[in-house]
KOLKOL-213286 format. One record per residue (C-alpha): residue in one letter; x, y, z. Coordinates in steps of 0.2 Angstrom, whole numbers, padded with zeros to 4 digits, always signed. Layout:
N
AXYZ ...
***
This chain:
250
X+0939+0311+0442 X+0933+0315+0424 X+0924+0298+0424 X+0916+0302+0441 X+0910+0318+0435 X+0902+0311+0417 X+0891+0300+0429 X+0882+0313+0433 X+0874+0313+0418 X+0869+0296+0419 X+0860+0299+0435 X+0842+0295+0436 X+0839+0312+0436 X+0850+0318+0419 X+0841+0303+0413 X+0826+0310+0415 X+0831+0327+0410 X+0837+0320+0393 X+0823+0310+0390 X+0812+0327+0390 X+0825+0338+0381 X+0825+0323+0366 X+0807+0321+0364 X+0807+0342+0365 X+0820+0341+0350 X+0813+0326+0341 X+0797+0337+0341 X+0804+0353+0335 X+0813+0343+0320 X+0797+0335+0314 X+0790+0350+0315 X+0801+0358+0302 X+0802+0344+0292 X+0782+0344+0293 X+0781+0363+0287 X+0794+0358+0273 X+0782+0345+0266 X+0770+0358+0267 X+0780+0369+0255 X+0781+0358+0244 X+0763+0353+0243 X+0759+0371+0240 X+0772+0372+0226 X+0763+0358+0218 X+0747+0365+0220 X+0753+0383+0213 X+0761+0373+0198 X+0744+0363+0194 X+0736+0379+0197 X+0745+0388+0183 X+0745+0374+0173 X+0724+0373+0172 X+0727+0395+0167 X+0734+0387+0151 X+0718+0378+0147 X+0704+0387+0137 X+0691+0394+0144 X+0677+0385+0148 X+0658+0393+0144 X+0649+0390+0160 X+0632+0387+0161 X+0620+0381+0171 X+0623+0362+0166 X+0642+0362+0171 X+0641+0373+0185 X+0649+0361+0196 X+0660+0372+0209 X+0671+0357+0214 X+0672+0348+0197 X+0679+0367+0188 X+0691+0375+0206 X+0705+0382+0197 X+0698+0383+0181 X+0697+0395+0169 X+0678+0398+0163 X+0669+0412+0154 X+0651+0416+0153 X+0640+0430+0148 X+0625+0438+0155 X+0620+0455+0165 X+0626+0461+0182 X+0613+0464+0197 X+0621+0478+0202 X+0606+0483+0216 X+0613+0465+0223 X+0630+0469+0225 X+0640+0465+0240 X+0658+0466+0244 X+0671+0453+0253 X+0680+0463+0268 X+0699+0460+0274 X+0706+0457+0256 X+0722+0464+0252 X+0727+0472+0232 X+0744+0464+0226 X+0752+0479+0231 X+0748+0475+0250 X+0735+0487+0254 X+0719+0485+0262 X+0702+0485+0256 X+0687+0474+0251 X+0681+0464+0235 X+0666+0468+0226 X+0656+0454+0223 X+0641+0457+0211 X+0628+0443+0205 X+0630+0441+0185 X+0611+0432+0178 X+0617+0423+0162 X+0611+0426+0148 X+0594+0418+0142 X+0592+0412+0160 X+0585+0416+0177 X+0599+0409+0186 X+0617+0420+0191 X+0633+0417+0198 X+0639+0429+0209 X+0657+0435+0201 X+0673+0443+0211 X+0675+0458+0202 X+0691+0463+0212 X+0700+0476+0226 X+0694+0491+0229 X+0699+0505+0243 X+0689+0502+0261 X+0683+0519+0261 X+0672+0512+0245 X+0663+0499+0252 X+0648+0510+0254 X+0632+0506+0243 X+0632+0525+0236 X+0650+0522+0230 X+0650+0505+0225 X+0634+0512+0212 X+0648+0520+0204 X+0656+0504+0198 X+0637+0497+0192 X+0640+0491+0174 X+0621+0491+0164 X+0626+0484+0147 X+0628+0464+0144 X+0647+0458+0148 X+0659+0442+0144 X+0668+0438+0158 X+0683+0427+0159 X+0689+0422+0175 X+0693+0407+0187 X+0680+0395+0195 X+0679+0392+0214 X+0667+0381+0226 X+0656+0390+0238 X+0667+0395+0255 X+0661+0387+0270 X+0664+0394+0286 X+0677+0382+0298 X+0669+0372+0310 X+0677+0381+0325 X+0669+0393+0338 X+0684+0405+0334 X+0678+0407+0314 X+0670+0425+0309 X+0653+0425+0306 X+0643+0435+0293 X+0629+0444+0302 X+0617+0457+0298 X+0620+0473+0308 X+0606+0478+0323 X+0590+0481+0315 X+0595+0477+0298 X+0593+0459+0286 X+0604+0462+0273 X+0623+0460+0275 X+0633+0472+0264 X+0648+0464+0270 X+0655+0448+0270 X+0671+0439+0277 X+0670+0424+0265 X+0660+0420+0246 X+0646+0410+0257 X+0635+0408+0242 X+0622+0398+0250 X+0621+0414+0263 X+0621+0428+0252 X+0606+0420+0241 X+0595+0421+0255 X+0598+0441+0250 X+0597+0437+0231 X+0582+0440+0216 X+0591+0427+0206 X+0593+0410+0210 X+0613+0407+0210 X+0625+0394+0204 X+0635+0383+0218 X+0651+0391+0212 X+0659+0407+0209 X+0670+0419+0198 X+0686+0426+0202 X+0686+0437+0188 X+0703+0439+0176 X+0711+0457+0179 X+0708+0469+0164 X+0720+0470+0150 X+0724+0488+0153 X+0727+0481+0171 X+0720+0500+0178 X+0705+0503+0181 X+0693+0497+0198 X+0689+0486+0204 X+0707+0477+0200 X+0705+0459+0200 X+0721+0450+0207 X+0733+0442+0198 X+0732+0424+0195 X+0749+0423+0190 X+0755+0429+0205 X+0758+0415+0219 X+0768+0414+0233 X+0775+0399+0245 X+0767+0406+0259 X+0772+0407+0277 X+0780+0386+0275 X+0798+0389+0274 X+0798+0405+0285 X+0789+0393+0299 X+0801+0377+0295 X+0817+0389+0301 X+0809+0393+0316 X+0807+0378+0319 X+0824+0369+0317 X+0832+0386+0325 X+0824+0382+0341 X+0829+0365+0339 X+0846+0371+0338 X+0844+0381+0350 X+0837+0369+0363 X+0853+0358+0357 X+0867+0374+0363 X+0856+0377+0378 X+0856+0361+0386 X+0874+0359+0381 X+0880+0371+0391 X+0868+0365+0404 X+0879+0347+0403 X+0895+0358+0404 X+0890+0368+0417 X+0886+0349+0428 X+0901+0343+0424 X+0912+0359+0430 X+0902+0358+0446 X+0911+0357+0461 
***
């Protein structure tokens, strides 16, 4: 009887069913496994990351400024803000989780005509505005220490944000990501193909508040990897009980 029963499963039509619910399974496993090989990239990267904040600083100038030759280093250079120039990065988050912008101000180096626009750091949304954003214009010459990134280039996918100028208007006064080739279309100076995330402040108060360096996380990896293997296991309890519930079938 029993054995009659287990031939039901070996049916051409169980065959078939556990051919699918296999490569369903199979998929789900490489999947996790696939986000765990993620993880650990991104720990790798976050380790070399905080391994180049160990380095001295670097003086930039317009000879070295190689965006791709210096990401993830730490640079300092010297020079004036262009604070008329200004613009700010929307959607960015402080450390603390709160939402608000960037501001992102071309600094010209000193003895020279060219700039390299500089991520000064958060500030509240509701300070995005030109008149507010004069508040944090700084006229005398400043060092600034801070990490060097390439230019961010927009994905090539109909579903990526653009930056456009609003109806009427040819500036942009906000921007999703540090396109510097775009914003020097709206820029006196001629800029460097990099930019600065600027170092927070020592006194680690005032605005903008640049982010912290130090502070990196695993990202969504391990979060997405359970997920994963728990459908995987679920898929395994599910079509258990549908084998079970085959096999007490009248």
């Amino acid at each position: 009887m029993m054995t009659r029963m287990t031939h039901r499963l070996l049916s051409p039509r169980w065959l078939l069913k556990h051919s699918f619910a296999l490569i369903i399974f199979m998929m789900l496993i490489t999947l996790g496994f696939w986000q765990l090989g993620r993880l650990e990239e991104r720990r790798a990267a976050n380790l070399a990351r905080l391994a180049a904040l160990e380095l001295p600083a670097l003086t930039l100038t317009t000879a070295n400024a190689d965006g791709h030759a210096l990401a993830g280093r730490k640079v300092r250079v010297q020079g004036t803000f262009i604070n008329a120039e200004s613009v700010v990065l929307r959607a960015r988050r402080s450390d603390s989780g709160v939402d608000g912008v960037h501001l992102l101000t071309p600094l010209r180096l000193r003895g020279t005509e060219a700039a390299v626009l500089v991520d000064r750091g958060w500030l509240p949304s509701h300070q995005q505005q030109p008149a507010m954003l004069a508040a944090y214009a700084v006229e005398r010459e400043v060092t600034i220490e801070g990490i060097a990134w390439p230019p961010e280039v927009r994905p090539n996918s109909p579903l990526a944000p653009r930056d456009l100028p609003l109806p009427g208007e040819s500036r942009i006064p906000a921007w999703v990501r540090v396109d510097v080739a775009g914003i020097q279309a709206q820029t006196s100076a001629p800029l460097l193909p990099l930019y600065i995330e600027a170092l927070p402040h020592p006194d680690g108060a005032t605005l903008p508040r640049p982010s912290d360096p130090h502070s990196l996380g695993d990202g969504p990896h391990l979060g997405y990897a359970l997920q994963w293997f728990s459908f995987a296991t679920m898929l395994v309890l599910v079509y258990a009980a549908l084998m079970r519930q085959e096999l007490t079938r009248t």
